[in-house]
C-alpha positions in Angstrom: -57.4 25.3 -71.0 -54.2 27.5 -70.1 -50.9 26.2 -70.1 -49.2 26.0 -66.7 -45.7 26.8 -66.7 -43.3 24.5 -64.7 -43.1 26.7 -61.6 -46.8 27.0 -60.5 -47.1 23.2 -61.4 -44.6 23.3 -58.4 -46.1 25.8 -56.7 -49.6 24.5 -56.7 -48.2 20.8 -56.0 -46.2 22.0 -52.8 -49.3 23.6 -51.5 -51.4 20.5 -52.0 -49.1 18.1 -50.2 -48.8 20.9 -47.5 -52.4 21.0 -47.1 -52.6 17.1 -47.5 -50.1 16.9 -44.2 -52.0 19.2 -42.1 -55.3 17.3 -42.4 -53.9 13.8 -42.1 -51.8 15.4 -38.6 -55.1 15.9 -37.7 -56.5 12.4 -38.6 -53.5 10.7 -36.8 -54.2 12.5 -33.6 -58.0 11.7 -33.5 -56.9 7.4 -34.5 -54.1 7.4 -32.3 -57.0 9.3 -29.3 -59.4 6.9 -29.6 -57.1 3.7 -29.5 -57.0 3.1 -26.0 -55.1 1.6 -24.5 -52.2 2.4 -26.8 -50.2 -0.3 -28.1 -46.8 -0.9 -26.2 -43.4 -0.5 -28.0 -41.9 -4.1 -28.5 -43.8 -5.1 -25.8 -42.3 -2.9 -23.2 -44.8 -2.2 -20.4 -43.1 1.3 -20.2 -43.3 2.6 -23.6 -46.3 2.8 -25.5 -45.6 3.6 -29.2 -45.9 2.0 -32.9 -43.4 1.6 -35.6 -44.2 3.2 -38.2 -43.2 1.6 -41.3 -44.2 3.0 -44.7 -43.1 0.0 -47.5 -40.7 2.3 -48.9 -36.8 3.4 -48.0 -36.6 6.7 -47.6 -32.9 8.9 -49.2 -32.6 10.1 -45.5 -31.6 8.0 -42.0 -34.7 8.8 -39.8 -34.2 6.1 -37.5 -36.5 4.0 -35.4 -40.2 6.0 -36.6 -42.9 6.0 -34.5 -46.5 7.5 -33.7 -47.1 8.1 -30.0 -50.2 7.9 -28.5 -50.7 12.0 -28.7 -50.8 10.9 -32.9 -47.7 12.6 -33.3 -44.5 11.4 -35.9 -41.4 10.9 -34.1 -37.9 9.6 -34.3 -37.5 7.1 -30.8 -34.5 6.7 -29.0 -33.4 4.1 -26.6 -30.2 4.4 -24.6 -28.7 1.5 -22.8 -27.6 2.4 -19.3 -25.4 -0.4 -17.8 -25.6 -0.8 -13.8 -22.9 -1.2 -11.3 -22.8 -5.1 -12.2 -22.4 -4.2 -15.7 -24.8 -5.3 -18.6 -26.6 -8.2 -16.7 -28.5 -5.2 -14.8 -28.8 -2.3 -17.4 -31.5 0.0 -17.5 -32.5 2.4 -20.5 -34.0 5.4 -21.1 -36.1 5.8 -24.1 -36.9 9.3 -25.8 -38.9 10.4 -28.7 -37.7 13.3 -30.6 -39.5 15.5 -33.3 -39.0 14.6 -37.0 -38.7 17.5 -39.3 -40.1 15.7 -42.4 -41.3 17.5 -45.7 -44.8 17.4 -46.4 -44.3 14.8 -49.0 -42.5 12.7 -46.0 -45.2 13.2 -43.8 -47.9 12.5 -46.1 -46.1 9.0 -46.4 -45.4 8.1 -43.1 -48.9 9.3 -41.8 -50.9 7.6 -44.4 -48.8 4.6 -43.5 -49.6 5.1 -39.5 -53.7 6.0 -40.0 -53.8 2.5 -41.7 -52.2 0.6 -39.1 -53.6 2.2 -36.7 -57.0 1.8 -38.2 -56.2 -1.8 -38.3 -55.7 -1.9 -34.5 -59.0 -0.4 -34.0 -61.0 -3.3 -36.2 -58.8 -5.8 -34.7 -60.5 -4.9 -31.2 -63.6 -3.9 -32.4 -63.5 -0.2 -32.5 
């Protein structure tokens, strides 16, 4: 057998993770399709979203992560609006915004989403 040197190792690694991402985005947008109705945020009847939690802490602050009911990876937002009468009647606005994670990133927090939301669909049945 040949001897890889250090950079294809690399190079052949980076390929395989970005291939790995691209075919688990594609089997977190069929789970997350198919699970219906989505699961609520926190109980909001508003926002329908799940954490997304992958057992590990990752170098970089990506905030609150979620999967959407489209099966897409994002960073949500929730912004406190406070009313005339101050805090007592305070709405919020709640927006999801694109994560840019590597392909090693995304092969973590997807695996970590497919499962849970796999788990969700045996829980009901499905």
């Amino acid at each position: 057998m040949a001897q890889i040197e250090n950079g294809e190792v690399e190079e052949r690694v980076s390929a395989l993770l970005a291939e790995t991402a691209l075919q688990l985005q594609e089997i977190l947008e069929q789970v997350a399709r198919r699970l219906r109705p989505f699961p609520s945020f926190l109980g909001m009847t508003s926002l329908q979203a799940v954490e997304v939690e992958p057992g590990f802490s990752s170098e970089r602050d990506l905030g609150c992560v979620v999967v959407d009911p489209e099966g897409r990876l994002c960073s949500l937002e929730i912004t406190a609006i406070s009313g005339i009468a101050g805090m007592a009647e305070a709405d919020q606005v709640e927006e999801f915004q694109p994560l840019k994670l590597s392909p090693l990133e995304y092969v973590v927090y997807a695996s970590a989403a497919i499962d849970m939301l796999t788990g969700e669909l045996r829980r009901r049945g499905g």
